[in-house]
C-alpha positions as CSV (number, residue, x, y, z in Angstrom):
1,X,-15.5,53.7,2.9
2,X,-15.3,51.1,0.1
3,X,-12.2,53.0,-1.3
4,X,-10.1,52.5,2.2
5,X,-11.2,49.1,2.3
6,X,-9.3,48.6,-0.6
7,X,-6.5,50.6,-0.2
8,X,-5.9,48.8,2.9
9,X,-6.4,45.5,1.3
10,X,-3.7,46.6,-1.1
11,X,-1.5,47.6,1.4
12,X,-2.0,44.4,3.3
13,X,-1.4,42.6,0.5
14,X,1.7,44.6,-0.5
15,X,2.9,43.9,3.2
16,X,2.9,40.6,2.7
17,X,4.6,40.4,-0.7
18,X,7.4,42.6,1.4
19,X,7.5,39.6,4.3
20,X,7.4,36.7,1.5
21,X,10.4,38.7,0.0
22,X,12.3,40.1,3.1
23,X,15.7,40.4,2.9
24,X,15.9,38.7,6.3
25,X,13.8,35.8,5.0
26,X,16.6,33.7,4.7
27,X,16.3,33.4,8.6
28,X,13.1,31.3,8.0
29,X,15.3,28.3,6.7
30,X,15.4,25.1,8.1
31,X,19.4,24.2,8.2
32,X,19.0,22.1,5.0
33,X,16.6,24.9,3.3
34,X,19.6,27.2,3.8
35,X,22.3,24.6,2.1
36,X,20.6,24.2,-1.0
37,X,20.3,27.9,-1.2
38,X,24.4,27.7,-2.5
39,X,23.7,25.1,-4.9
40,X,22.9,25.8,-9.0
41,X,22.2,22.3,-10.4
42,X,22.0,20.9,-14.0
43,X,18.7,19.3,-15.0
44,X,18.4,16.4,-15.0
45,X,14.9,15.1,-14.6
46,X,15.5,11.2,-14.3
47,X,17.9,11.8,-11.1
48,X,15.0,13.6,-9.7
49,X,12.5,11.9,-10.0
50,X,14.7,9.1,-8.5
51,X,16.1,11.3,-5.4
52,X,12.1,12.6,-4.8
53,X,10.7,9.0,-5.1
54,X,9.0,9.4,-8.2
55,X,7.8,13.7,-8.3
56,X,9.1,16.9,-8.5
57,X,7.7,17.7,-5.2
58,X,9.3,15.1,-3.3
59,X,12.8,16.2,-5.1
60,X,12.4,19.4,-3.9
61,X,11.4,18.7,-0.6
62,X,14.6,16.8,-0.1
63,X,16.6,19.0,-2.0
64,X,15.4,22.4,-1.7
65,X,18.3,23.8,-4.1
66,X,18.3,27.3,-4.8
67,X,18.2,26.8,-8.8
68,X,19.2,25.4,-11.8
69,X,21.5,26.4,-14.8
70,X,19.4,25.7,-17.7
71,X,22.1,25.0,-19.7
72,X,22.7,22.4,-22.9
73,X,21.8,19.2,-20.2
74,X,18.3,20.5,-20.5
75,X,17.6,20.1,-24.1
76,X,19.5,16.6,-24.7
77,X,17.0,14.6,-27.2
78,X,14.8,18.4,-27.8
79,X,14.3,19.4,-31.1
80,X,15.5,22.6,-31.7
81,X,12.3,24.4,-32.9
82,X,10.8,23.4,-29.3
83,X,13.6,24.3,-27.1
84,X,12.5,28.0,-26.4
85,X,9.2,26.3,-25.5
86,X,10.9,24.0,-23.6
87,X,12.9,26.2,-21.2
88,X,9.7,27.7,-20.4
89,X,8.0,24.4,-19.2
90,X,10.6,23.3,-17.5
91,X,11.2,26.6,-15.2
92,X,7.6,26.9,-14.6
93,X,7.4,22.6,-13.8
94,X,10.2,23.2,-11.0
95,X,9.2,26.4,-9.5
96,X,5.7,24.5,-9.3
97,X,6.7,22.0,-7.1
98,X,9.0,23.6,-5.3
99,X,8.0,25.3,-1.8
100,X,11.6,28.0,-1.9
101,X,11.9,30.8,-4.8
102,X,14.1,29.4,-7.4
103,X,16.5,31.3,-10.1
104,X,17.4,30.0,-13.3
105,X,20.8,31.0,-14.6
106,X,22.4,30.6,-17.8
107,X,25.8,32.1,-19.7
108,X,24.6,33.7,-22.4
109,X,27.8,35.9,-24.0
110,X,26.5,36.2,-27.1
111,X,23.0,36.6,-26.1
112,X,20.4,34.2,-25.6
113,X,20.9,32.1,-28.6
114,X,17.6,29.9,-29.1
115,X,15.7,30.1,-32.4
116,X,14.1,33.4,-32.9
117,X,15.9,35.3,-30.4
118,X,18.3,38.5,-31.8
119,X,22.1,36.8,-33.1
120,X,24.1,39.1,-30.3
121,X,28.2,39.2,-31.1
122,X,30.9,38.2,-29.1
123,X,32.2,40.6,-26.3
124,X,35.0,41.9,-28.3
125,X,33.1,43.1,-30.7
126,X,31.3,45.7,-28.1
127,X,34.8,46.4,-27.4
128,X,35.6,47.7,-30.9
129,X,32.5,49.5,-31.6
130,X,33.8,51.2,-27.8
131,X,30.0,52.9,-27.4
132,X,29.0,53.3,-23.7
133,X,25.1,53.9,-25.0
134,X,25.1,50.6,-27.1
135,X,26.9,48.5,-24.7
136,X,24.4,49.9,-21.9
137,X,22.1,48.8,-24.8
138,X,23.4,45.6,-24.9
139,X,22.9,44.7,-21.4
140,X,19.1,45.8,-21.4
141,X,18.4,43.7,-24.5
142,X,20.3,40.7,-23.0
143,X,18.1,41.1,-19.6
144,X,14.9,41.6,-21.6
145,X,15.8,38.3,-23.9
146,X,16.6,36.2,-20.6
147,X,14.0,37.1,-19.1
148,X,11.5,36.1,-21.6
149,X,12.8,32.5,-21.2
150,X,12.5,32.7,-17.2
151,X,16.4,33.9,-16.8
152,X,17.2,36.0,-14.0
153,X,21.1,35.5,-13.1
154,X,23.5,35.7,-16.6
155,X,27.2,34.3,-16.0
156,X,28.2,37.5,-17.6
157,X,30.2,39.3,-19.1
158,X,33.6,38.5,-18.5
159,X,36.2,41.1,-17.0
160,X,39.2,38.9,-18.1
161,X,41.8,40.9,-20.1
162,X,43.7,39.6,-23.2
163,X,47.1,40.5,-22.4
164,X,48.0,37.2,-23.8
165,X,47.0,36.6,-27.8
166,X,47.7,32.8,-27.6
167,X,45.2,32.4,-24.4
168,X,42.8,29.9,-25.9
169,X,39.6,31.0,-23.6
170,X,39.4,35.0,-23.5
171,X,39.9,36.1,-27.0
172,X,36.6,37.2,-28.4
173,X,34.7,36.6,-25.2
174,X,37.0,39.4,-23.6
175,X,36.1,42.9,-24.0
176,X,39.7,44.4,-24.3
177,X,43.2,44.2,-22.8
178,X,42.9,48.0,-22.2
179,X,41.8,48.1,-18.7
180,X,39.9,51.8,-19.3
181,X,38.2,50.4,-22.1
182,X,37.2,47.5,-19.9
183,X,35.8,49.2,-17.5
184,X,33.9,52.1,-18.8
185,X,31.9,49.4,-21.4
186,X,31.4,46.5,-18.9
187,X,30.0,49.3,-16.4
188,X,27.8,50.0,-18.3
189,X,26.9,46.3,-19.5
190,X,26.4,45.7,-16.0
191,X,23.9,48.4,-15.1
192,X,21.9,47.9,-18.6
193,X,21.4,44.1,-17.4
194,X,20.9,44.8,-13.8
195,X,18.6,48.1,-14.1
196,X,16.2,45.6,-16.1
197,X,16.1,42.8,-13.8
198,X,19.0,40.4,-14.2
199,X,21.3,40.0,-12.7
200,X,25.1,40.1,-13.7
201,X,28.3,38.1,-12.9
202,X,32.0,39.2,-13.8
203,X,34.4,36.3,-14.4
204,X,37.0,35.0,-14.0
205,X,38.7,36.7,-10.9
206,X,41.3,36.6,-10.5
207,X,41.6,37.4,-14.1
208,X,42.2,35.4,-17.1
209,X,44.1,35.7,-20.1
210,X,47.5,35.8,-19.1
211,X,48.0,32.5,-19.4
212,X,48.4,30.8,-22.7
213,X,46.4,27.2,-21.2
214,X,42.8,26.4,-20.6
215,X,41.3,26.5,-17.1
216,X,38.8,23.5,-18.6
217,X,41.6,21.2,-18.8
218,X,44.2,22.4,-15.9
219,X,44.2,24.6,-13.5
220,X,45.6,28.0,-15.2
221,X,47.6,31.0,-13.6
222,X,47.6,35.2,-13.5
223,X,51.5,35.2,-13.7
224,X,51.1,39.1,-13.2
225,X,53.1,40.9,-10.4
226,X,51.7,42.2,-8.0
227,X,51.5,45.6,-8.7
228,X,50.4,44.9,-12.5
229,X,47.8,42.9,-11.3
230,X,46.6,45.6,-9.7
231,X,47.0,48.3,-12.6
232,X,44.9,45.7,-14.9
233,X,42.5,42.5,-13.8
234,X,42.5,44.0,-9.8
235,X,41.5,47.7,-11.6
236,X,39.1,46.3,-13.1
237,X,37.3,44.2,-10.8
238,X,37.2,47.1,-8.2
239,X,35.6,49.0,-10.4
240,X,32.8,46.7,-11.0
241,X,32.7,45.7,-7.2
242,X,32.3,49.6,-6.2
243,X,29.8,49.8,-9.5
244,X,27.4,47.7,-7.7
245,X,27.6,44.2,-9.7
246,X,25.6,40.8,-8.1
247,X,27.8,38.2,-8.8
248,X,32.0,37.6,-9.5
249,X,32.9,34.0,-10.3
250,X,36.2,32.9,-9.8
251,X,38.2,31.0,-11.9
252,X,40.4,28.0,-11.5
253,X,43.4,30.1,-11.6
254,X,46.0,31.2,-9.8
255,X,47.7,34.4,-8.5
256,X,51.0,33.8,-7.5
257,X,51.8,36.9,-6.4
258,X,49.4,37.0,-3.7
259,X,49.0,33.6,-2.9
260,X,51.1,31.9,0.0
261,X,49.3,28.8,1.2
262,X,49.4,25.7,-1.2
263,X,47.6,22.5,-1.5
264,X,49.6,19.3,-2.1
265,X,52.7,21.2,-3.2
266,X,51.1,23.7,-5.2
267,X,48.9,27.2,-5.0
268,X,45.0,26.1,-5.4
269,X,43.0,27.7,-7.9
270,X,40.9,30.8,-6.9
271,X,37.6,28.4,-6.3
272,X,39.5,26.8,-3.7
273,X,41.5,29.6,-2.4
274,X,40.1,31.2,1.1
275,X,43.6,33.5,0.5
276,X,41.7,34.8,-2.7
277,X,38.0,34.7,-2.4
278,X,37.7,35.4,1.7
279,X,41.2,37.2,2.6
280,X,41.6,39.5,-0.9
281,X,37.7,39.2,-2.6
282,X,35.9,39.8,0.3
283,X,38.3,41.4,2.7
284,X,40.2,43.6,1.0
285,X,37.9,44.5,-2.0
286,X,35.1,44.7,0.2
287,X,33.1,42.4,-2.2
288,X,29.5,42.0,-0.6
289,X,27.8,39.9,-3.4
290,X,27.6,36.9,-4.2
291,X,30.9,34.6,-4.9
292,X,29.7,31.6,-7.8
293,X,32.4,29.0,-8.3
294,X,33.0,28.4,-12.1
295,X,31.8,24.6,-13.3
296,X,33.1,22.0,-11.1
297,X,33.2,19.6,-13.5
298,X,36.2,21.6,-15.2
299,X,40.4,20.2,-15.0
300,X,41.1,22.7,-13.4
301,X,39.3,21.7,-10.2
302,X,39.4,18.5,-10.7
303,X,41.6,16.4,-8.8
304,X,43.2,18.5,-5.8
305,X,41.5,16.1,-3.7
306,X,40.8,12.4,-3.0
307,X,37.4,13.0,-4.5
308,X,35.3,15.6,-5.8
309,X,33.0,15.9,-3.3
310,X,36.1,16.9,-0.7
311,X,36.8,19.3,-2.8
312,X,33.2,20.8,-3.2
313,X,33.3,21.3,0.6
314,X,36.8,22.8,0.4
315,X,35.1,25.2,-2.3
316,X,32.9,26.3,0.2
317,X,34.8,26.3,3.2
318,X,37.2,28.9,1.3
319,X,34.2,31.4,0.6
320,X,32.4,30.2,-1.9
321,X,28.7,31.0,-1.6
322,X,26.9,29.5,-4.5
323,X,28.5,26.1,-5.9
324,X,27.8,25.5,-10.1
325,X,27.2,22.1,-10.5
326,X,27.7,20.0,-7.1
327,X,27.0,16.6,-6.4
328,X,23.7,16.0,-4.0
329,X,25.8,14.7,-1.8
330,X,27.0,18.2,-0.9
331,X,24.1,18.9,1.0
332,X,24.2,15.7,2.7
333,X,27.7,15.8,3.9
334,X,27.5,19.7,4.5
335,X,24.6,19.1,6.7
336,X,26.2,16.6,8.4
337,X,29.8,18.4,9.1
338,X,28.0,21.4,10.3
339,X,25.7,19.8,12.8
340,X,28.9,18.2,14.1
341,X,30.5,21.6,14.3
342,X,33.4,21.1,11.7
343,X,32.2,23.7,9.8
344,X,30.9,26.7,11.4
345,X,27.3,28.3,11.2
346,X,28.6,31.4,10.3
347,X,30.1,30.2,6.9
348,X,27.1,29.4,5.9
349,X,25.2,32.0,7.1
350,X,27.0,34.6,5.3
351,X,26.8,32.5,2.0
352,X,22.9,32.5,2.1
353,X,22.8,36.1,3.3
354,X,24.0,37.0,0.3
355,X,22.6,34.8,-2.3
356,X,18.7,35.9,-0.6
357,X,20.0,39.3,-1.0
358,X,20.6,39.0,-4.5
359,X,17.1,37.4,-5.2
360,X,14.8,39.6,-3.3
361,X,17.0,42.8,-4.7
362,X,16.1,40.6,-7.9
363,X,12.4,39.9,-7.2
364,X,13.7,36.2,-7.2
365,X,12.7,35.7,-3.9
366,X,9.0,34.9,-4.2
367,X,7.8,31.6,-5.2
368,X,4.6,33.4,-6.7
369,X,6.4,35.9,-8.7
370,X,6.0,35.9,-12.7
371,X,9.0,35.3,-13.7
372,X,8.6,34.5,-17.3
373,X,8.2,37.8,-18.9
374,X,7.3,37.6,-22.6
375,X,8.8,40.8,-24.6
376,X,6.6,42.8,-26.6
377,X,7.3,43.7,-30.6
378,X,8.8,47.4,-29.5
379,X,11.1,45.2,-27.4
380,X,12.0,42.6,-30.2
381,X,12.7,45.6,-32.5
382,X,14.7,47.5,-30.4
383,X,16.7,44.1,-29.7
384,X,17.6,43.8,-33.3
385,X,18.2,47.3,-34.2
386,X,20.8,47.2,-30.7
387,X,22.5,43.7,-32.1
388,X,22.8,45.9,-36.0
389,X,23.7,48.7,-34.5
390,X,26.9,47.7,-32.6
391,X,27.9,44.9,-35.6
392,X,27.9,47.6,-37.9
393,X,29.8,49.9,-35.3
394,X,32.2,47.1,-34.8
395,X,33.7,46.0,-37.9
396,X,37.6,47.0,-38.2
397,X,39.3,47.9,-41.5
398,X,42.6,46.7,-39.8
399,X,44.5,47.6,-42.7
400,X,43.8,48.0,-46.8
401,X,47.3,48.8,-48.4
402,X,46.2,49.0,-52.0
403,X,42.5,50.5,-51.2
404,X,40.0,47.8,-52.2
405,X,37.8,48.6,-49.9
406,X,35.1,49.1,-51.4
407,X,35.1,46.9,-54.0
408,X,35.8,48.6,-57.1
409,X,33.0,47.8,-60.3
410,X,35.3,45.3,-61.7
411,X,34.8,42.6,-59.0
412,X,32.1,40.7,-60.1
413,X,33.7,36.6,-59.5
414,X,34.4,36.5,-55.7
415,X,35.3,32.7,-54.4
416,X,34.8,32.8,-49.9
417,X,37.2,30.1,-48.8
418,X,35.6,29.3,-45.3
419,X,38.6,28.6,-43.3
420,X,36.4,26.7,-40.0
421,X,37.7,23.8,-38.2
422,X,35.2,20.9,-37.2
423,X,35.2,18.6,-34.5
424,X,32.9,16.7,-32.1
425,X,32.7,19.3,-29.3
426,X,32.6,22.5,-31.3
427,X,29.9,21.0,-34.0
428,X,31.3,22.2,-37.5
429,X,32.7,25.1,-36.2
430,X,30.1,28.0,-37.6
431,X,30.4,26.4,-41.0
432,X,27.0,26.0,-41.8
433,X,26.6,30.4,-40.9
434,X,29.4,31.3,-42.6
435,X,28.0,30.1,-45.9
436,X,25.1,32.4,-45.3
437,X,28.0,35.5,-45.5
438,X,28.6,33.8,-49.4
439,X,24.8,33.6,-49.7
440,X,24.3,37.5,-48.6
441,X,27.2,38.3,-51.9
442,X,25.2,36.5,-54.1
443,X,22.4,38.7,-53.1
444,X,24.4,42.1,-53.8
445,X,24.7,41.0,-57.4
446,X,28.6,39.1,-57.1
447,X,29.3,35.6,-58.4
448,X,30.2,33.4,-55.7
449,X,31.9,30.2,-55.3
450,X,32.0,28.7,-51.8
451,X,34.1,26.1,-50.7
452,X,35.3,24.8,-46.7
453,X,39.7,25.1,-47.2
454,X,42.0,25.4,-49.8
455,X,44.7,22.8,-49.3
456,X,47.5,24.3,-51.4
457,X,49.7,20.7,-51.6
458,X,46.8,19.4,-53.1
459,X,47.3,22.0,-56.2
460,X,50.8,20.7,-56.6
461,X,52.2,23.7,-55.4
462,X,51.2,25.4,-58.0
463,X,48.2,28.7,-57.5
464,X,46.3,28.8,-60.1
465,X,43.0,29.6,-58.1
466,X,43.4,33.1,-57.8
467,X,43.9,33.8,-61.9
468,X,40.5,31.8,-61.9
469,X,38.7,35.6,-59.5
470,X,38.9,38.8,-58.8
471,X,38.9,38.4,-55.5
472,X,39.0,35.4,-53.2
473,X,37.6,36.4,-49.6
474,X,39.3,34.1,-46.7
475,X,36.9,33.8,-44.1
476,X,38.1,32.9,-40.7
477,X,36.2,31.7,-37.6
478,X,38.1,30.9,-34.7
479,X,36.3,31.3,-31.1
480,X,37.3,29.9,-28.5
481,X,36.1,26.0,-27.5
482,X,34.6,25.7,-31.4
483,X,36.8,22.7,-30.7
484,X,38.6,23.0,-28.0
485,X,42.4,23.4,-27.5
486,X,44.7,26.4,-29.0
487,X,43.2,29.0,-31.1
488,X,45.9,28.6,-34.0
489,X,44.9,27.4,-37.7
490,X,46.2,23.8,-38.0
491,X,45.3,20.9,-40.4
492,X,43.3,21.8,-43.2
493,X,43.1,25.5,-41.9
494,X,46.8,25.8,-41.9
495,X,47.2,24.6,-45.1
496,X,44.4,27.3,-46.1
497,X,46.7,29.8,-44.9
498,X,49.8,28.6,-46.5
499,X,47.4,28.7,-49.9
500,X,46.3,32.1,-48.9
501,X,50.1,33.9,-49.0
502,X,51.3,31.9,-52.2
503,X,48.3,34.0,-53.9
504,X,48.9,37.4,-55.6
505,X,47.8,40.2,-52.8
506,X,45.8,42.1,-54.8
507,X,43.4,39.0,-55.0
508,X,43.0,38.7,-51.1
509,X,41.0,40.0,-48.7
510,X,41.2,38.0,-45.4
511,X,37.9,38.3,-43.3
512,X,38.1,37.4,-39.6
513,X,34.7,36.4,-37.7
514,X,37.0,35.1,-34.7
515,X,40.0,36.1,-33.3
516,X,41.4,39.2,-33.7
517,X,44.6,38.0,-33.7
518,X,44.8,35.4,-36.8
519,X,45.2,38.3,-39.1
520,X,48.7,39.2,-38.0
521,X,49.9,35.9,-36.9
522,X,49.0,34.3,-40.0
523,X,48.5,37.0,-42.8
524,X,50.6,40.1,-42.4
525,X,51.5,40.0,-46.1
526,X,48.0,40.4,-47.3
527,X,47.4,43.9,-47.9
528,X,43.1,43.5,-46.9
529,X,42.5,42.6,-43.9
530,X,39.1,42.9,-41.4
531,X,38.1,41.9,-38.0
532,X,34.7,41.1,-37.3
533,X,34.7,39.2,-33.7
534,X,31.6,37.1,-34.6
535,X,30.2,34.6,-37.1
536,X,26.4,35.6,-37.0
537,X,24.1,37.4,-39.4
538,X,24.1,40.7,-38.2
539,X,27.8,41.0,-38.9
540,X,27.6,39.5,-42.1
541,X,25.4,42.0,-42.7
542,X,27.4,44.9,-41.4
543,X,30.6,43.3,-43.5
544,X,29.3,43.2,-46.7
545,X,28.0,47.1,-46.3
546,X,31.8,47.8,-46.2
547,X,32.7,45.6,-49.0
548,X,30.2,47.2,-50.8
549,X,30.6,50.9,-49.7
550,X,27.1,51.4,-48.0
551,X,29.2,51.8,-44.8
552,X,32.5,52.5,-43.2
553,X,33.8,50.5,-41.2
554,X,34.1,52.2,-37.7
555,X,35.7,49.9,-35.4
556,X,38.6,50.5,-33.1
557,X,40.5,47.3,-32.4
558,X,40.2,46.9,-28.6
559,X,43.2,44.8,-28.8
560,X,47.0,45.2,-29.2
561,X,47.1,44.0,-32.7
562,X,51.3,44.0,-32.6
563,X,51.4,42.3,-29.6
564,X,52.5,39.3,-31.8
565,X,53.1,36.1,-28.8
566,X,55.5,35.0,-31.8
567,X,57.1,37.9,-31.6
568,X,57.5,38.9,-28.3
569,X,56.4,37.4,-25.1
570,X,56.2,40.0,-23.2
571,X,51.8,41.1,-22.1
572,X,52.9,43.8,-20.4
573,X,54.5,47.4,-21.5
């Protein structure tokens, strides 16, 4: 008797977890309930404190948004030993005092990137190790990472192609420009994040990296016909749609080739587009997700009306169901429209349809859920050995003329010319990890010299340096926003390269941890040359076992290597 007591106390209380979590539970919602369900916020604890008259609680019940991107605002004036701590506090303090299940989102590209988490590459470099398993692999361990932290949405990975090598925002954080490659891996990527409970966004549709421009400044444009579009950033995002991913974020780009109506003179970006995100997204690519603008803070939004919070509600209007980073106001002036009939019920409706469905389909849904999920040492181990595992799989011997790969016995003076630009925005560029590459040579018995640049005017013209090795090792990092603007060498970096081909070529090996396309565009004399896609441990690691000979390298390159913008303007064949 006892036993069914209890097994009907479990299924009672199994029941109920089912109603708390209901797909339909959106229904529930008061009208301003259901508006903050499209709204991602930054935190920012001062504002609300002041909009919820001194508590969380009060915030909340004011603003019942549906979560927060827990992003770089959240750690201003943390130290960064405390910040994984900190996340953690934070989620749990605003899923306290908030009455609605809330979802914490983050980027994330190159994996979770707080002290003592795994160092995870850049997307390209998945590309060239072009491994379903390890990419799958990839996806799990970013989900299982996230997670740990209270992450359950990623803004990830991107589906953008690199059919253009002077586009300053794909580049590394682009699988490929092969549309195959692209989507057999991020298939794959997407399924190992979502079959471990996170869950995955695609970006930026309608497709970057066309453009040569930066959707953070201006708004940006897929100059693709029609029918290429389709054979390349439309092939790729049906294939994800029909895969089964959560989430596509559009970008503020646009597709001229499809688009008709303009704004002001000119064709809106994608995030303000109904044309795009409700006639060809949802429509015609039978998208049933959920539709995330891209930061509304960017250029490329900016501006295409009086002020931003018209265009927040234009956003919307045109079929966007979750908004990243709106103003409060949003939910004030959305309420207000709506009540007076100017925007109908059923626009909203179907935007908090399918955000609910992603979080109950998510076990995001329930307020009481344990969301912080701390990962166990087989699951830290099996992190690391997946980050090793595609670095090493990765690194591309894009070409070695005079075979000096390996290093023959006679190198034993090696000088690593970091070749990083510094700014405010992008920090000092990855400096301070690439010395760690010099510090791992030291370590395999090689005396090496470090410096940041080699300005070759400052020699008089006259190369002496090399006489001085046996080999000098250019190491290049340049990603994308580390600073921002064009990913060519200038300043101190171009004169670098100009140092670089004065030297004999026998003395050069040039080593990038950035873009791909730097090799070519600034060193096709050298006869040495590698792509590694990522400045972080692991791939120094996997770098210096092909220097050394304790591996091959195995990477493809997952881009056009010849398709020189130089040379030849043309992206598509």
């Amino acid at each position: 008797m006892k036993y069914r007591i209890l097994a009907a106390m479990l299924l009672s209380a199994v029941g109920l977890r089912a109603q708390v979590a209901s797909v339909d539970g959106w229904k529930k919602l008061t009208l301003r309930e259901k508006i903050g369900q499209t709204m991602i916020m930054l935190p920012d604890r001062k504002m609300e404190l002041q909009l919820g008259n001194g508590t969380l609680p009060g915030f909340f019940k004011r603003y019942p948004v549906t979560g927060f991107f827990m992003g770089w605002k959240l750690f201003q004036s943390v130290d960064t030993k405390e910040k994984i701590s900190f996340i953690k506090q934070a989620a749990t303090a605003y899923q306290q005092a908030s009455k609605q299940p809330l979802i914490f989102q983050q980027d994330y590209e190159h994996g979770v990137a707080l002290p003592g988490m795994t160092g995870m590459p850049y997307e390209m470099a998945i590309g060239a190790a072009n491994s379903p398993q390890l990419t799958y692999n990839y996806g799990k361990t970013l989900a299982m990472e996230s997670q740990s932290v209270g992450i359950q949405w990623v803004l990830h990975p991107m589906a953008d192609l690199n059919l253009n090598p002077l586009n300053p925002i794909v580049n590394v954080r682009g699988i490929s420009d092969d549309p195959d490659r692209a989507i057999r891996l991020l298939a794959r990527q997407v399924k190992g994040l979502q079959d471990n409970g996170v869950a995955a966004t695609i970006k930026h549709f309608p497709g970057d990296g066309v453009d040569y421009r930066d959707q953070h400044l201006t708004t940006t444009t897929n100059s693709l016909t029609l029918s290429d579009w389709h054979r390349y950033h439309g092939k790729v995002f049906q294939a994800l749609i029909d895969s089964g991913v959560a989430a596509i974020m559009p970008g503020h780009i646009t597709l001229p080739a499809y688009q008709k109506e303009k704004l002001n003179g000119f064709l809106p970006p994608a995030t303000l587009s109904r044309e795009l995100l409700t006639g060809l997204l949802k429509n015609e690519m039978h998208f049933k997700g959920v539709i995330i603008s891209d930061a509304m803070t960017m250029g490329g939004f900016r501006g295409w009306y009086p002020n931003q919070l018209e265009g927040e509600i234009a956003s919307f209007k045109a079929g966007v169901d979750v908004l990243l980073w709106p103003s409060y106001a949003f939910m004030d002036t959305l309420e207000a429209r709506i009540k007076r009939n100017e925007i109908p019920m059923s626009r909203l409706d179907d935007a908090v349809s399918r955000i609910w469905a992603m979080k109950v389909k998510y076990n995001a849904a329930n307020a009481q859920r344990q969301f912080i999920k701390p990962m166990s040492a087989a699951d830290k181990s099996f992190a690391q050995a997946t980050s090793d595992s595609i670095c090493a799989a990765s690194v591309t011997l894009v070409r070695d003329r005079d075979q000096s790969i390996p290093l023959n016995k006679s190198v034993k003076k090696v000088l690593v010319i970091g070749v990083v630009p510094q700014s405010h925005k992008g920090g000092d560029g990855g400096l301070s990890v690439l010395k760690t590459f010099a510090t791992k040579l030291v370590q395999k018995d090689y005396k090496v010299d470090f410096q940041h640049n080699l300005l070759y005017e400052n020699q008089g013209w006259d190369e002496q340096i090399s006489k001085q090795y046996d080999k000098v090792i250019f190491a290049v990092v340049r990603q994308p926003h580390t600073p921002f603007g064009p990913l060519q060498l200038y300043d101190d970096e171009a004169q670098s390269a100009w140092a670089a081909n004065a030297m004999p070529k026998s003395k050069v090996i040039v080593i990038s941890f950035g873009s791909p396309y730097v090799l070519n565009e600034y060193f096709e004399r050298v006869n040495t040359a590698i792509n590694a896609y990522s400045n972080n441990e692991e791939m120094h690691n996997a770098v210096i076992k092909v220097l050394t000979g304790e591996a091959q390298a195995k990477g493809t390159s997952p881009v056009n290597l010849q398709n020189n913008a130089f040379k030849n303007f043309n992206t598509i064949e």
